[in-house]
C-alpha positions in Angstrom: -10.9 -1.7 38.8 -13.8 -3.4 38.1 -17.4 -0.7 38.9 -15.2 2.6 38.4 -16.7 3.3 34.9 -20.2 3.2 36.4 -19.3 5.0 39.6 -18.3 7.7 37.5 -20.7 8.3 34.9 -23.4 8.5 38.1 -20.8 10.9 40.0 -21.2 12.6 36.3 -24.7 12.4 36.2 -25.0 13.8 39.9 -27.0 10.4 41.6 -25.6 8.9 44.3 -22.8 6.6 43.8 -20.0 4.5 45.6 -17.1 7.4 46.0 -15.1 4.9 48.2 -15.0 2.6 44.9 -13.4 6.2 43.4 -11.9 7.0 46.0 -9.6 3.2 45.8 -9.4 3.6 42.3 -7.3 7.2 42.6 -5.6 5.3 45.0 -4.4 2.7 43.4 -3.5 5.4 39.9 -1.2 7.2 42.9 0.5 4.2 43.7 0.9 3.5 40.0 2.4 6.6 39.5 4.5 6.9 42.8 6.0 3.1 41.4 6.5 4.1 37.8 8.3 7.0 39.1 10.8 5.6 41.5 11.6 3.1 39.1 12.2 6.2 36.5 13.6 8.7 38.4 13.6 11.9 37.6 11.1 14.5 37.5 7.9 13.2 37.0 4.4 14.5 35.3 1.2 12.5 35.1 -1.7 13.9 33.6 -5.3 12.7 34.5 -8.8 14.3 35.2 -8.9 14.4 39.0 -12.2 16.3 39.9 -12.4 17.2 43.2 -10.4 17.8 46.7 -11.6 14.6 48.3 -10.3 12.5 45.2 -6.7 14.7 44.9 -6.4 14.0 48.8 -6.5 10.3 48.5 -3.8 10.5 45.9 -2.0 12.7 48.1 -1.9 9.5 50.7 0.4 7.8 48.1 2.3 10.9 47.0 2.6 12.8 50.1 4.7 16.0 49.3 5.9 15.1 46.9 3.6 15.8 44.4 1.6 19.4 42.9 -1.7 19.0 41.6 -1.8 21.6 38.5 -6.1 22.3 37.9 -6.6 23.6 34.1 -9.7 25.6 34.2 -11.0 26.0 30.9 -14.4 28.5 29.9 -16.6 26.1 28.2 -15.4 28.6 24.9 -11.7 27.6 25.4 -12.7 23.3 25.8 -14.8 23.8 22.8 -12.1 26.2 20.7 -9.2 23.2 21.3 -11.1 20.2 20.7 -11.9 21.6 17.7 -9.0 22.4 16.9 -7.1 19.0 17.7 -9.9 17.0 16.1 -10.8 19.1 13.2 -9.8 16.9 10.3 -11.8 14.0 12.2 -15.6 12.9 12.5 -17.6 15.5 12.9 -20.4 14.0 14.6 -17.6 12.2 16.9 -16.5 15.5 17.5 -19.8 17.2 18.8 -20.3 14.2 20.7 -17.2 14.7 22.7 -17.8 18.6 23.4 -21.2 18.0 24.4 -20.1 15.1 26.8 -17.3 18.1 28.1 -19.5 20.9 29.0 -22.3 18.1 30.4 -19.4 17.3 33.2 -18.1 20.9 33.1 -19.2 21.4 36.8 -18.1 18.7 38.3 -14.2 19.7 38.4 -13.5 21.8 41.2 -10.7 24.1 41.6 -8.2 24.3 44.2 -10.0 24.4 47.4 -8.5 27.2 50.4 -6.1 25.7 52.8 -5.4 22.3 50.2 -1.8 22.2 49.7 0.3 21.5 47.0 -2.1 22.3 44.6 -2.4 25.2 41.8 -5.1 26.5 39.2 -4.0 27.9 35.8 -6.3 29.7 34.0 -6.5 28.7 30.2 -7.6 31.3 28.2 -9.4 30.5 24.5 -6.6 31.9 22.6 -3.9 30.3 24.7 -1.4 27.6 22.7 0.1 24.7 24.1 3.2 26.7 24.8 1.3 29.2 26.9 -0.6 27.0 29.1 2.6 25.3 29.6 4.6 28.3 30.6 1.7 29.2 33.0 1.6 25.9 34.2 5.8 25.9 34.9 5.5 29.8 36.2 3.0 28.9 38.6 4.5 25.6 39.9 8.1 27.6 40.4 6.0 30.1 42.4 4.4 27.3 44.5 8.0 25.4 45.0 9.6 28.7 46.2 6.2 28.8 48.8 7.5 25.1 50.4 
């Protein structure tokens, strides 16, 4: 969608923007998903920066219950520790470029907000592997299945 780019970099930036441009935007990615999905079957996992409630709630529109939104919240340490590590045979300068860009947008993602359903926050500690945050991420969502 044509203006999402901008829309985002002044959400980023913290000036007044267009959220209804955003807000049809994450739209349009639910309906993506919710099509790619029944065309695939199966269990389904998308993954993509969604920052706050208002923006998860319009994607809820398309998903209804059918979906859990699974919040990583990362220290500033832990972001900085696994793009390092990922990107550590890479361009240096590239690098610093993306970790600065990281913690600069670090307060914009909100966690789970009371009373919004189908939603989850796993906490990603520094030393955590991939294996770790992922059997967080499946312990938490059993716990929130058994909930429903």
């Amino acid at each position: 969608m044509k203006g999402v780019d901008e829309e985002f970099f002044k959400f980023a930036k913290k000036i007044p923007n267009d959220m209804e441009k955003m807000k049809s935007f994450y739209r349009i990615l639910a309906k993506d998903i919710v099509r790619h999905k029944t065309r695939l079957g199966g269990t389904f996992v998308a993954a993509h920066a969604c920052p706050i409630r208002e923006l998860r709630d319009c994607m809820k529109e398309a998903f209804g219950s059918e979906c859990i939104f699974v919040t990583l919240r990362l220290s500033k340490e832990a972001t900085t520790k696994r793009v390092e590590a990922r990107h550590a045979d890479g361009d240096q300068e590239m690098m610093k470029t993306v970790i600065d860009f990281l913690a600069s947008i670090y307060d914009l993602y909100e966690d789970v907000q009371p009373g919004e359903d189908n939603c989850i926050t796993v906490l990603v500690d520094p030393d955590d592997s991939r294996e770790d945050v992922m059997n967080k991420i499946l312990d938490q969502v059993h716990q929130e299945m058994e909930f429903l």
